[in-house]
N, C-alpha and C positions, 0 to 999 in steps of 0.2 A: 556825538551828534545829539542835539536836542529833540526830545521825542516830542513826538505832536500830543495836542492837549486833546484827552477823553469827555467825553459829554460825561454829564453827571445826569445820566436818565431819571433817578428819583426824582425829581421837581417835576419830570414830565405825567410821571406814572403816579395814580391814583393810587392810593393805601387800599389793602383788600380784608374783607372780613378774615378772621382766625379761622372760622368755618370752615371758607371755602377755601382755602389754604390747605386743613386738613384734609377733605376731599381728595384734593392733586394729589398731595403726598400719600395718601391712603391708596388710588390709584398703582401708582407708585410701586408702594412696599407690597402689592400687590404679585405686579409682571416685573420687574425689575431685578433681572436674573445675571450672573455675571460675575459678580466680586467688585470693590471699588471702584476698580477703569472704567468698567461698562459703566456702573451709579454714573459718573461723569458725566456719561456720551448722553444717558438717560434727563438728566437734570439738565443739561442742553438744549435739547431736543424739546422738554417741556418747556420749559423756562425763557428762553434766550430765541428759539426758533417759532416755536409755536406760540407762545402765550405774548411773549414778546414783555415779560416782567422787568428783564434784566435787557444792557445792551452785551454785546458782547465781550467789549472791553471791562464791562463793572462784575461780568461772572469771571474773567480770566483771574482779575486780581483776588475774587475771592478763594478762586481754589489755589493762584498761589498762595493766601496766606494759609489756607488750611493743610497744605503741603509740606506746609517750614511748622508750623504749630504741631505739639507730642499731639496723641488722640486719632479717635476711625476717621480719618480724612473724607470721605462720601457724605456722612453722617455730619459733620462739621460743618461742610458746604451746605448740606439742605437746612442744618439749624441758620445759619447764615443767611441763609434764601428766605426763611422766613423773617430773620427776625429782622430785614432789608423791607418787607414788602406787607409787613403787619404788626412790627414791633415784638416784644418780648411774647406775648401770646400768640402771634403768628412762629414764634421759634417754637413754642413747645408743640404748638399743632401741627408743625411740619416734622416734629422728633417724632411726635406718639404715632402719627399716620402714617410713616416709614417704617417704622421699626413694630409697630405693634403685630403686625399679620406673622411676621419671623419668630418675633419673644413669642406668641402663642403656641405656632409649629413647634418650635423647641422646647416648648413646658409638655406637649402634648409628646414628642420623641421621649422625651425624660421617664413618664408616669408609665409608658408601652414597656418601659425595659424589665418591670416584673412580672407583667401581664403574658410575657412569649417563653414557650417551650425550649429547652436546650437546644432542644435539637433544630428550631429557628433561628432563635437568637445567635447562638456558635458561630454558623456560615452569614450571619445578617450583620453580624458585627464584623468578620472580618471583612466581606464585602465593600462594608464603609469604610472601614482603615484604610483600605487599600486605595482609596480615591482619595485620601491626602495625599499619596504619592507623589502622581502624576502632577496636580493642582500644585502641590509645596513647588515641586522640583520648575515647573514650567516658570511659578512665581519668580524662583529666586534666579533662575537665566534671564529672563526677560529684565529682571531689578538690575540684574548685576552688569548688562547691557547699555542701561541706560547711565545707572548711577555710578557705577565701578569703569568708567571709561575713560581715563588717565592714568599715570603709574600712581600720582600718590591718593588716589580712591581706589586702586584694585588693591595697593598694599595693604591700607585700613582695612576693606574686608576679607583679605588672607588672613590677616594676622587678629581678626574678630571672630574669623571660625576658627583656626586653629585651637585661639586660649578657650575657648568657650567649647571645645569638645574633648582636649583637656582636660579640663577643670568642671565640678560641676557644684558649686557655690550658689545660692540661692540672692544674690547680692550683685553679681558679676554681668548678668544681662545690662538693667541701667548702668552700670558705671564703665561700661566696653561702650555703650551709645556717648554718653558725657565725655568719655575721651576720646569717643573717634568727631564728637563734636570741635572738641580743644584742639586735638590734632588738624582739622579744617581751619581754623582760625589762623594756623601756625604756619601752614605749606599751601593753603591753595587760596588762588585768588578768584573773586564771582563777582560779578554785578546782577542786581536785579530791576527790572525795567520799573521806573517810579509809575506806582500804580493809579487811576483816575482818583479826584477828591470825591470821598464819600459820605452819604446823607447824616447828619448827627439822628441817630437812631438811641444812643443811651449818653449820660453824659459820662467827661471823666472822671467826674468823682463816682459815677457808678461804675463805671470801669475799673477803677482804683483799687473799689468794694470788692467787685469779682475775683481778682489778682489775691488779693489780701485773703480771700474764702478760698480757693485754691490750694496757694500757699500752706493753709491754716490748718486745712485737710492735711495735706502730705506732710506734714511735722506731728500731728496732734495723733490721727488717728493708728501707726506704729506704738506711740506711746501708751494710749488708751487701748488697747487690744496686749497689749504687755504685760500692764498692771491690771487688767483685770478679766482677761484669757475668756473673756465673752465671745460667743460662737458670732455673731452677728458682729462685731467691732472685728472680730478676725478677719470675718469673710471680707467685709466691707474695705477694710486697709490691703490686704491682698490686690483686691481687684481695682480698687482707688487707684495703686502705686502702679497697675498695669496700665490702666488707659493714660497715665500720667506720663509714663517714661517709655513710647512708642510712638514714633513716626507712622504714619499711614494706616495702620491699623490692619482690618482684615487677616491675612497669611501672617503679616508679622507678631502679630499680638500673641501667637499659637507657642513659642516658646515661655513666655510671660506668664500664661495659662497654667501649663504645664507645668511649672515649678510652683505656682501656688497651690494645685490642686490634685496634680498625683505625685508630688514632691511632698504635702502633708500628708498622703496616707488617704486622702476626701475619697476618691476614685480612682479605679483600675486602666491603667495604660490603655485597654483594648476597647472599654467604654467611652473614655476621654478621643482616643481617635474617632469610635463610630459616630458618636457627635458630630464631632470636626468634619466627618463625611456625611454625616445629613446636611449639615448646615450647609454645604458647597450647594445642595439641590435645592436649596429654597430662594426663592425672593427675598429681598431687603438687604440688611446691612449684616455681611459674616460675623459683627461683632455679638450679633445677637446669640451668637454662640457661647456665652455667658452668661445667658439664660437657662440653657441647656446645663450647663455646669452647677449654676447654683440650685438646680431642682435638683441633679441625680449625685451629687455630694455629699456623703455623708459627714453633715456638718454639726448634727443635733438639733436643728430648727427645721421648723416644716414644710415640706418643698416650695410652696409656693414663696413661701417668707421668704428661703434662700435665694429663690430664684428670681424675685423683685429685687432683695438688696441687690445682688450682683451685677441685675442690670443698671440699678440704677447708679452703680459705684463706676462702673465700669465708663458710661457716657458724662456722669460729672463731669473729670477733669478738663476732658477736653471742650466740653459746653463754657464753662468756666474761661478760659481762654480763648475761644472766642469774644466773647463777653467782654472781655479783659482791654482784649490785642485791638480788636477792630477800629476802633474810636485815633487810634496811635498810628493804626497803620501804613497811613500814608507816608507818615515822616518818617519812618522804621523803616520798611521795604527799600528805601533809598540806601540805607547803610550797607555798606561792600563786604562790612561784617557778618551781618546776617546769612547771606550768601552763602561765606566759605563755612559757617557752622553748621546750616544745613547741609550740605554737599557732605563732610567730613563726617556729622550725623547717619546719614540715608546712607553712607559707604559704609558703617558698623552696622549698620540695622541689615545688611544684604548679608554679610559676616554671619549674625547673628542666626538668619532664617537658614541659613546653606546649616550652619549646626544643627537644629533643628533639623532639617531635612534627615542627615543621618539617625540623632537619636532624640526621640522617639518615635518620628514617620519610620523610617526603613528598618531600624532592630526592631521595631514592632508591629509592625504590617506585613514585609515579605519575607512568609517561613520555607519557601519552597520555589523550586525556578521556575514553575508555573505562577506565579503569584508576579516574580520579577518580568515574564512575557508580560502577563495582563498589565501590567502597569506600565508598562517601556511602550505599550501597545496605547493605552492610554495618551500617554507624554506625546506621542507622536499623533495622533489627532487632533490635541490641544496645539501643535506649534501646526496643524493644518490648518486652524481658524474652525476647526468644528464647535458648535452650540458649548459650550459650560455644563449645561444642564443634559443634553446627551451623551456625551462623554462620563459623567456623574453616573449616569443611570444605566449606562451602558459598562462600568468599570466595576459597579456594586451589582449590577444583575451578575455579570459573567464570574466577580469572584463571590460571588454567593451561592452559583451554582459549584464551581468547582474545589468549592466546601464542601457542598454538601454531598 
């Protein structure tokens, strides 16, 4: 059946100062509590209901395409949002406005971790561990619900956690995604709805430009960190290769993480969680929990240093493809291919996070059957629809006292 034709609202809508752009988005990364989903329902609700920037139909397509595109998917759509409604300065002003109040929180959780006594820090950290539990485990039922809901996408992510808790290869994460991509291609069939035409906001030869930087990264910057074992080209190719080869970001990116940086030796399994458990309590985008990482890493560069590259390696790639994609998209989205690669994708990447889940959430958060109540106790508030951020604080008060 022929889908009916979408307004292309940009011709109706005024271009808006970068300012005030950042504003909204500062707003935003402000209350903006939840994990990606919520970012969504938030960027909706601004955007699309209230402000009335976008119609509904030109925000659907944009978060399909940042849903089929590797990179923190929330993050993607708000760069998208801007750079829709003010141009390439409206994209960064709605990046730095989201994401900055989070990257701050977590430079400031980083710098606290030498400043607290044992006898805090001890029951503080596992406190935090203990709330990726719940948070992982809810993630990856609710993912595997949605995207593993056929035999040959539940088999793709059987057979993505089985090898990958198996095996622990530092190589094996992207290439379980890339095959359970190919595998999509091979066995399942998708259509995706052709999406409204949209406003030329960059051209294709800048498009082109972007793609080819991308690219240029993810080839150059392994090699350049090879030959010359610089702390900063390490960090940076590390976290580059993670935002690059991850569907949705958020929860998923946490396996990614963890092999670059308590897989080098950077940081202690039980700090890299407490992190991962602060970060669930803040506003903005989870990804910013790579902030966190690059401050409390012992990488040889000075925290801050660390903890700027990281972020900023970490939202390249996927900025970059937006960039890239957008301008093509309309003709793209139509391909059946596209479709079955993502589905085939997003069914390894659920694979992926259920491994995760067992190690290093579970072998390193719950030492005691007390530990496994509090968080089963946890898991089951999350699937009640309780707050994110109560559940978070209610999971880290309780296993911090029962530390202590």
């Amino acid at each position: 059946m022929e889908q009916p034709a979408a307004t292309d609202d940009a011709k109706a809508l005024p271009r808006r100062p970068a300012l005030h752009v950042f504003g909204v988005f500062l707003l935003l990364g402000l209350t903006s509590f939840g994990g990606p989903v919520a970012h969504l329902a938030y960027f909706r609700e601004a955007f699309v209901v209230r402000r009335r920037w976008l119609s509904e139909t030109a925000y659907a397509d944009l978060v399909a395409m940042c849903q089929i595109l590797p990179g923190p998917a929330s993050s993607q759509v708000g760069f998208a949002i801007g750079l829709r409604t003010a141009g390439l300065a409206g994209a960064l002003a709605a990046f730095l406005g989201f994401t900055f109040p989070s990257c701050l929180l977590m430079i400031a959780a980083a710098g606290s971790l030498d400043l607290l006594p044992d006898s805090i820090a001890r029951p503080l950290f596992h406190g935090l561990a203990l709330v990726a539990v719940p948070v992982v485990a809810h993630a990856v039922a609710g993912m595997a619900m949605r995207l593993c809901d056929r035999p040959v996408t539940a088999a793709i992510g059987l057979a993505a956690c089985a090898i990958m808790t198996a095996f622990s290869l530092p190589w094996l994460q992207p290439a379980i995604i890339l095959l359970g991509g190919c595998t999509g291609l091979s066995f399942i069939s998708g259509k995706i709805n052709a999406p409204a035409p949209s406003p030329v906001i960059i051209s294709r030869r800048a498009a082109m430009a972007s793609l080819a930087v991308f690219i240029t990264l993810l080839a150059a910057l392994p090699i350049s960190a090879s030959m010359t074992q610089a702390p900063t080209l390490i960090l940076a190719d590390g976290f580059y290769r993670s935002g690059a080869m991850v569907f949705g970001g958020g929860h998923v990116i946490l396996p990614l993480l963890e092999t670059e940086t308590v897989g080098r030796g950077w940081i202690s399994a039980d700090v890299f969680l407490a992190g991962y458990g602060a970060a669930q309590a803040l506003p903005g985008p989870l990804t910013a929990f790579a902030t966190y990482l690059g401050a409390a890493s012992s990488t040889g560069l000075p925290p801050l240093v660390a903890s700027l590259t990281a972020t900023a390696a970490i939202f390249a790639p996927g900025f970059l493809l937006v960039l890239g994609v957008l301008p093509f998209w309309s003709a793209l989205a139509e391909r059946r291919w596209m479709a079955s690669l993502a589905a085939g994708a997003s069914a390894a990447v659920v694979g992926v996070l259920a491994a995760a889940l067992w190690r290093p959430v579970i072998t390193s958060a719950i030492l005691s059957p007390a530990d496994a109540l509090i968080a089963a106790a946890g898991l089951a508030a999350l699937f009640a629809r309780a707050p994110v951020w109560l559940v978070v604080a209610g999971v880290a008060a309780i296993g911090y006292a029962s530390t202590g």
